[in-house]
N, C-alpha and C positions, 0 to 999 in steps of 0.2 A: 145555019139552016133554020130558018124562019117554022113553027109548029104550025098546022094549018088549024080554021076555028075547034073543027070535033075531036084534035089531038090536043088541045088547049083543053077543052073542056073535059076530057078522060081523066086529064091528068089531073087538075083540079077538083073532079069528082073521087078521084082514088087518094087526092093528098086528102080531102075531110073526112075519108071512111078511114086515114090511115093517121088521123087528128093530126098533121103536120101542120105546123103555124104557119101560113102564107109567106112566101118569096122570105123563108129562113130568119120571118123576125127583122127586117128589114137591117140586121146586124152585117158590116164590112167584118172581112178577115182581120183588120189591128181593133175593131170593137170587142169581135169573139174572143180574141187571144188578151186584151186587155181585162173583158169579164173572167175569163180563166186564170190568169197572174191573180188576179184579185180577190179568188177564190183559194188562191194557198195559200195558205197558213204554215208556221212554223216551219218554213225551208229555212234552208243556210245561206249566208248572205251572199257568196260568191254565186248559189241554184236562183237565187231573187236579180244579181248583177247580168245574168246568163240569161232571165226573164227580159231584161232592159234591154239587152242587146238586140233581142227578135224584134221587139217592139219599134225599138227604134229605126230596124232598116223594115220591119211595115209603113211606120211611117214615110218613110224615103222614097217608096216601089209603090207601080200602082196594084201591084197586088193585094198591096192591105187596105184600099178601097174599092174593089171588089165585093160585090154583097157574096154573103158564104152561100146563098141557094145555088147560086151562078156558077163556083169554082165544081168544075167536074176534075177526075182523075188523070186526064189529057191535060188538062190546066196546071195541074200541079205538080205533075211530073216536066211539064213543058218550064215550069219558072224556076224548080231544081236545074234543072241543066242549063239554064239561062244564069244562075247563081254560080253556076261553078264554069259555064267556059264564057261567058260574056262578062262577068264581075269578078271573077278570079276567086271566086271564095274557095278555099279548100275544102276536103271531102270532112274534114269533122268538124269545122264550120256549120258544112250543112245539114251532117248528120243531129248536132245542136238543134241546128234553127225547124227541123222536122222533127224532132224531141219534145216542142213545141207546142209544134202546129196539130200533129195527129194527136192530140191529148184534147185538144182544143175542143178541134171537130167530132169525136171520138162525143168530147160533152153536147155538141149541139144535136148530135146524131140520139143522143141518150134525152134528151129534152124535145124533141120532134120536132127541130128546126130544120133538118135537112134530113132527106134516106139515105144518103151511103155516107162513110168518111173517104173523102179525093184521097188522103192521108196514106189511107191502111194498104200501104205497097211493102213492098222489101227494099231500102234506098239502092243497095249493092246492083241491085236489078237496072238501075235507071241511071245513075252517073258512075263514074270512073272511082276506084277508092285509088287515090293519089297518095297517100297515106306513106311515108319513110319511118322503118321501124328505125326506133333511135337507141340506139346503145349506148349508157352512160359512160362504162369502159372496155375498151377492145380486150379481146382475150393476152394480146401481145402483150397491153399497158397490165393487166392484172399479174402477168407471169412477172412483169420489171419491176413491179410493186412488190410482190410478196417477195423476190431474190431480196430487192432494198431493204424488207422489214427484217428478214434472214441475217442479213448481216449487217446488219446496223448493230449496232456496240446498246446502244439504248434502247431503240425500238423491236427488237428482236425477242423480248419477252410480251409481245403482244400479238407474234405470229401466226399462234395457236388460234386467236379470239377471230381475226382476219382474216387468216384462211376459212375459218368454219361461217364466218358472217358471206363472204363470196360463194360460197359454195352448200349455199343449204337455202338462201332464202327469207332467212332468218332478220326482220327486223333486230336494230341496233336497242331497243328498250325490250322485246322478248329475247333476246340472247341474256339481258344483265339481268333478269328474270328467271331465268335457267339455275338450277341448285342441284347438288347428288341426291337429295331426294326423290327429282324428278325422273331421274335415270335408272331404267332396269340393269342391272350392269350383271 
């Protein structure tokens, strides 16, 4: 839907009273999210690898040539769902790749490149969480495990440390960390 000239113009007079930079800085979505990556500092290499990965499927989509004034909240809810049932991306894929992007805009909206962030949704709202909780082991195999450790001739003085590591939570370096000091007994 085309703005007629005095909605053109309102809006134009309300972006300079609202010091917005014109058409958002003429910055596409992989410019803004590039100036953004660019702007961390001290992340961890695997949070910088996770950086590369958005990057590079902006570059792939033409959503990351998109200028950021243009991406409205319809737009961006529209290319989430286009990500997960037309690309197959799974839902913490995408929750990643909007881990992103609303940081992104979040900064452009905070620099008066654009009024709202398209971003600042609830994802769970807008696609499917496809999400399979994973269990590293079935209650079944833990019960066949500890009987094994139970009676095993050798491994059976370690029943004690195995059962309390399954069943408290307890990392394997805070358990060996544990002393009767620590114990109100």
């Amino acid at each position: 839907m085309e703005l007629s000239l005095r909605e053109k113009e309102k809006q134009i007079e309300q972006d300079m009273f609202n010091e917005l930079v014109p058409k958002g800085g003429g910055l596409t979505v992989l410019e803004l999210v590039e100036k953004y990556v660019g702007l961390k500092i001290g992340v961890r290499q695997s949070t910088y690898a996770g950086y590369k990965t958005v990057i590079n499927l902006l570059k792939k989509d033409d959503f990351g040539k998109k200028r950021i004034d243009k991406v409205k909240l319809s737009d961006a809810k529209a290319w989430l769902i286009k990500l997960q049932r037309v690309d197959k991306k799974g839902y913490s894929s995408i929750h990643t790749i909007r881990g992103v992007l609303r940081p992104a805009f979040q900064m452009a909206e905070e620099d008066d490149l654009i009024r709202k962030n398209p971003f600042g949704f609830e994802l769970v709202n807008v696609i499917v969480n496809d999400s399979v909780r994973r269990e590293a082991i079935t209650k079944r195999q833990e019960r066949e495990f500890l009987r094994f450790i139970k009676e095993d001739s050798h491994f059976c003085k370690y029943y004690d440390a195995i059962f309390i590591l399954f069943n408290t939570g307890l990392r394997i370096s805070e358990f060996c960390g544990l002393t009767k000091i620590r114990f109100r007994l």
